[in-house]
N, C-alpha and C positions, 0 to 999 in steps of 0.2 A: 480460849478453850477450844480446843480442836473435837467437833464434835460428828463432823462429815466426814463415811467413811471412805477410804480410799480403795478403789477398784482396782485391780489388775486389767491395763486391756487382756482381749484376746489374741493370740499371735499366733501366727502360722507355723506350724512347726512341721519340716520336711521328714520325709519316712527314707531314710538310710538302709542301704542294701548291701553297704559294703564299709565295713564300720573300718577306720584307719586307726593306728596308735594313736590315743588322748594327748592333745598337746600339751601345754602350760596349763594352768588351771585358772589364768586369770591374763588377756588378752584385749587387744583391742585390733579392731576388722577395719582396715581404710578400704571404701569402697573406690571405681574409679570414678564415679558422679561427684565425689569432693566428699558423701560423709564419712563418716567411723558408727561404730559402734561398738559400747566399753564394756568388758563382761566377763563372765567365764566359759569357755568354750567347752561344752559338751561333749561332743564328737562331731568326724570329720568322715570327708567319705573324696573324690576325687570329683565330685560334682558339687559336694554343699557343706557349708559350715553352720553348725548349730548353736547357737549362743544363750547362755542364760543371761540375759540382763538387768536383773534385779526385777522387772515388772510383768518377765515372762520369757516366755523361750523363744526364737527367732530363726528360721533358717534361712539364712543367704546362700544364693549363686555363687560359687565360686568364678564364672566367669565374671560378676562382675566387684570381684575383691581385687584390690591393687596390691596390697601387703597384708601381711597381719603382724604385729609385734607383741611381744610377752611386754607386761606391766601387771602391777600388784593393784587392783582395780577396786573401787570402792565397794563392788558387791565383797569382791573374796576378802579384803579387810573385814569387814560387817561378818562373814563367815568364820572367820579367825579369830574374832573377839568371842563371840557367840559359844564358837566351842570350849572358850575356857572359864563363862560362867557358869558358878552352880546356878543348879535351877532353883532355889531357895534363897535368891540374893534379889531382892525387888528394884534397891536403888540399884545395882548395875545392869540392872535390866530398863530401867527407865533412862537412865545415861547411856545406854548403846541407844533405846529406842532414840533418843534426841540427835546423837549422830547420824542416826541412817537418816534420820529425818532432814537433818542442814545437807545432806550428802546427797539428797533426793530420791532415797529410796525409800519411796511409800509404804510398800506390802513389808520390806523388811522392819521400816519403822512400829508398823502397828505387832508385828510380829512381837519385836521386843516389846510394846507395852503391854502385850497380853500376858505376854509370859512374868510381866513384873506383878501386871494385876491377877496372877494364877498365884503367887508366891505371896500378895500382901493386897486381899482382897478389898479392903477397908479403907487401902490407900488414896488420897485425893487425886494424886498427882498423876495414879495412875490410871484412876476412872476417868479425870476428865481429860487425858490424852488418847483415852478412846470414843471421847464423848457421853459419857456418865451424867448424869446432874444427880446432884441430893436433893430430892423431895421426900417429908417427912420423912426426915429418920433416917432415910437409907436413899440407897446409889441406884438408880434406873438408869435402863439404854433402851435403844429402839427405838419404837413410836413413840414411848413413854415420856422418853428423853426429847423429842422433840415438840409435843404436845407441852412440855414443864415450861420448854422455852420460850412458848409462843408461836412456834411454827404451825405453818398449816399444810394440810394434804390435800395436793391439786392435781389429781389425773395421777396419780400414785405417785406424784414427786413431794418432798417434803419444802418447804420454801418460808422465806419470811414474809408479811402481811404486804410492807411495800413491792417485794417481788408480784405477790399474788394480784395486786392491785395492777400493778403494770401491764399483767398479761391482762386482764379484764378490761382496762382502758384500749389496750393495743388490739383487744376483737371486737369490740365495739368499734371504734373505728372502721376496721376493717369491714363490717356487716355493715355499717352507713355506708362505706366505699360502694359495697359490692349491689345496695340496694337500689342507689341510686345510676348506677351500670344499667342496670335491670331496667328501669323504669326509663334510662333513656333510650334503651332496645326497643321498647316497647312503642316509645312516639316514636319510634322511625320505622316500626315495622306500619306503625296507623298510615302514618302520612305516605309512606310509600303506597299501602292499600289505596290509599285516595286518591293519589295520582293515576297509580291504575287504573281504577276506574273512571275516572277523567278524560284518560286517552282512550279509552273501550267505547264511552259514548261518542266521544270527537270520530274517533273511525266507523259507531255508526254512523251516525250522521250523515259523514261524509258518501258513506257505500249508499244510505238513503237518497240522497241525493244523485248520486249520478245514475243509482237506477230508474230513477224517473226522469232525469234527461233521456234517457237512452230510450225510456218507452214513449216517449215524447216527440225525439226522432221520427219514430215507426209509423202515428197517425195522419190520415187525410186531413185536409188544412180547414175544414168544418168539425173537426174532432173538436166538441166544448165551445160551439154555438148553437147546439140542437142538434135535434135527433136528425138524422140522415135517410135517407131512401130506405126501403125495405128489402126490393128489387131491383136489380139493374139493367136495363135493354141489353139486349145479346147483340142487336144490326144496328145501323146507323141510324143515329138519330135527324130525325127530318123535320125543322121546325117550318111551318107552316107560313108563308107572306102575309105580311101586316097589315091589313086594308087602311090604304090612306082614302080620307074624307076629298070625294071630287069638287071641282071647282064646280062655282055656283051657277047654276042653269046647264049643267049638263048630263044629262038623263046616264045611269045605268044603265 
């Protein structure tokens, strides 16, 4: 049951200033990088070819096209059949939807199943190749349709229960990852603090020390055996003769 719908990208589409005669209606562009692109060529200008490609419009560089060759291209087929159904024919609308579908054209696929489910709304085949489901009674799309299924809606995407599990297993992870980051930031921002400060006391220390060498230097060599003179004689100092004790029997 095909019940995801299919987007058109967005395509750049070049603004033409000098529209050239329409070529073929249905064309393929060899670039000179080695790709192609298969389409119907919209218009042409002496700088840029514009292409419809089934899933949007495209303007290429003519500097960097190598050729272009006409070919009956699976969009312009899908356009040829298209125009020669009634619009009140559901199975032939559900049978182009199917070929554009094996043919890879998405947009034009849902294209044709809409138009088969505008013509034969009740149809299964046509609800559930746009994603329909029948709850009670009748045909839902939308969220509807995906809430009937099971699916769930995560951050505005629709998803099945093991997807959704997946992403929750895979951020969970990730936040244990990212926690423990964290927390090994944190002992290395400590231990480095520590260090720091380690080597902040080692160099005082060390400044401690050699300023007291250095004031150590500078003292009289009685500096820290007692106190010292108070005064100091200005002239020569004149110490006094020792009276030695005279021999015995001879008068002073």
């Amino acid at each position: 049951m095909r019940i995801d719908a299919i987007r058109a990208p967005v395509l750049t589409v070049f603004t033409f200033a000098c529209v050239l005669p329409l070529a073929a209606s249905a064309d393929t562009v060899y670039l000179k990088s080695g790709g192609a692109f298969s389409g119907r060529i919209v218009s042409r200008t002496a700088t840029s070819i514009e292409m419809d490609i089934g899933a949007g419009r495209v303007g290429i560089p003519t500097v960097n096209v190598a050729r272009v060759e006409e070919s009956h291209s699976p969009l312009q087929e899908f356009e040829d059949r298209a125009a020669r159904i009634p619009a009140d024919d559901g199975q032939a609308w559900l049978a182009l939807g199917d070929w554009a579908d094996a043919q890879g054209l998405g947009t034009q696929a849902r294209e044709a199943y809409n138009r088969a489910l505008s013509a034969s709304p009740d149809n299964a085949r046509a609800n559930e190749a746009v994603g329909n489901v029948y709850v009670g009674g009748r045909w839902v799309g939308g969220d509807e349709a995906y809430r009937a299924r099971g699916y769930i809606k995560f951050e505005g995407q629709w998803m099945t229960p093991p997807e959704h599990e997946a992403i929750l297993r895979e951020r969970a992870a990730e936040n244990a990852m990212e926690h423990q980051r964290r927390e090994s930031e944190v002992r290395t921002r400590e231990a480095e603090a520590r260090a720091d400060e380690a080597e902040a006391r080692a160099r005082q220390a060390e400044a401690d020390a050699e300023a007291a060498a250095k004031a150590q230097d500078g003292l009289p060599v009685w500096y820290g055996w007692g106190a010292g003179p108070t005064v100091w004689p200005t002239g020569p100092i004149v110490v006094p003769p020792i009276a030695r004790p005279l021999p015995i029997g001879v008068a002073r």
